[in-house]
Structures are given as C-alpha cells and as structure tokens.
C-alpha angles and dihedrals in degrees: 000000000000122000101217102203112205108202094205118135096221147034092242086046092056091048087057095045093046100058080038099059120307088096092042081049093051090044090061101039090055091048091047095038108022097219130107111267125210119212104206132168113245098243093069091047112106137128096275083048097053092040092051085067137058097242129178108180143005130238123183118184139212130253138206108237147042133320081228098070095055113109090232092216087059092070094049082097094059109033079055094052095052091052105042108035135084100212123111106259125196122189127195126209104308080019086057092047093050089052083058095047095042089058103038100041132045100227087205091062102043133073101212135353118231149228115261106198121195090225151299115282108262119245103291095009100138122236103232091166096045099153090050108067098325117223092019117105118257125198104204139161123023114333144157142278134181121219115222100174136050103241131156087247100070095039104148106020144109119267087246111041124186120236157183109258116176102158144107096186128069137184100258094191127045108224125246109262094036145110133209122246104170159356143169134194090278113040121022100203108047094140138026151151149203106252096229107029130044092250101135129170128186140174115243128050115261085182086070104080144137136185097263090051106032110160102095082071091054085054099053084042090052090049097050088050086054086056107034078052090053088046093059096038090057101050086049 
C-alpha cells in the first residue's frame, strides 16, 4: 500500500486538490505500482498512523501557497515520521521542500518555517505568472534537469530528463546526511536524497506526465521498484 500524503491546509483545500489532481495522482500511482494507494491530510499522519498499516512506500505532495500559513504543530507527525521510518519517501515540490526543512530545522524549536524563493525577476524579465507571487521567479512547464549522480531513481533514463516544474520557492541547504541528485539553471537542488535511507525529494512532479514527456512515469516506476526491492529484502 502507498500513503499518499496531501499537503492541503484544509479540509475545503483538500476537496479542491483532490478533484484537481491528488485522484489523477493515485490512479497513476496503483497502475504503475499495483498496490492500493491512501490519500491522507498531513495533519493525521504520524508514526502510530504509518505502523497501523501495512505501507510500502511514501508519497508527499506539493501545495499552492506559504510556509507561513502552515499550523507548525501539523507537521509534528511528519517531521516524526522522516526521521524515524524506514520506508522509501518521495516528495514532490512542497513534499521536497518539507524534506529540507525537515532536515535542516527542528520543527519543536521554531515558530514558523519560511519561503525560500529562487530569486526576484531581473530588470525586464517578464512576469508570466503575475497573479502567482508577482515579481519572484517561477519555474514552470517541462523543463529540464541534469543528473550528477548515478541513483536507482533516475534508472533508465537520459542524463538530462524533462520535467514538470510549477514552483517559486527551492531547498537552499542540502541537508547533512544528504547527496545531490540533481539541478538544473534554474533550481540547484532539484534532487536529492538521504544518504541511508530511500528518503528522496525533488523538486518537480514526476506524477505530472504525459506521453510526449514521459519520464516523470519512469521516475515513479523507478520509486515503486526501490521499494518493492526493500519489501523483499526485508521478509528474507
């Protein structure tokens, strides 16, 4: 089974979100994987929560809006979960940036967690996405990433993969205890992972695909295998 973490800050937010994307998400996720996948808030996901079922694999989605507007004690659960578990995460965008901020912040010792925006827009640098942080820098659409390591999670595929970006925000620091998967112009840390344990983040969403850029698919194929691979190594 897959825990499908949704990273929306309300109930009505994660109603919208979840005719939006989070089902077509799951879809995806069961036909790729063939397991059962649970779609559950942020807030209800702690350790006790992850050990009552019979996971596999983690998911953590992205969001739409600030760091700011995050109740801090939501994310306890977690925080307490990445640190603590030994199944393979992959977050997504926001879910990337939580794994940063995770592992470079104790979230019982800090009020609020930040935005980390790439950059301003350079004089005459036009705002394409005006209505969404005007003035910041937004990578959006396929683009594309460069591998600079060898890791499980890009098996398959071409050194630079194209991708689907839809953020303003990045991870500045990598985190101790982490590697570097993969950047691009834009964004340094596109990729990333904890250097014992299959926890990856990265900064586009591989669950946004489509036929002409698959790779994204490949990606999420690539995950599920990791952690079919841990599964079977751990009932031997």
């Amino acid at each position: 089974m897959i825990l499908f973490v949704a990273m929306a800050k309300s109930g009505e937010d994660y109603l919208t979100r979840a005719a939006e994307s989070y089902f077509k998400a799951k879809l995806r996720f069961e036909e790729i994987s063939g397991w059962p996948c649970l779609i559950t808030r942020c807030p209800q996901v702690t350790p006790e929560f992850v050990n009552h079922y019979p996971f596999r694999a983690i998911f953590i989605s992205g969001f739409g809006y600030g760091w700011d507007e995050i109740d801090l004690p939501d994310l306890y659960g977690i925080y307490d979960v990445l640190h603590h578990t030994e199944l393979p995460v992959l977050g997504a965008c926001g879910g990337h940036q939580l794994i940063g901020h995770a592992f470079n912040e104790d979230f019982r010792q800090v009020q609020t967690l930040i935005d980390k925006p790439m950059r301003k827009l350079q004089p005459g640098e036009p705002d394409w996405n005006y209505e969404y942080h005007p003035g910041w820098f937004v990578e959006t659409g396929m683009q594309p990433v460069r591998t600079v390591q060898h890791d499980p999670l890009f098996s398959g595929l071409p050194e630079t993969i194209y991708i689907r970006q839809s953020h303003y925000c990045e991870v500045k620091q990598l985190p101790d205890n982490f590697i570097l998967l993969a950047t691009n112009d834009n964004c340094r840390l596109q990729a990333i992972r904890h250097r014992d344990k299959p926890i990856y983040g990265v900064q586009f969403h591989p669950e946004v695909y489509t036929d002409y850029y698959p790779h994204g698919r490949q990606i999420l194929q690539n995950f599920f295998t990791i952690a079919e691979s841990q599964t079977t190594a751990e009932e031997q």
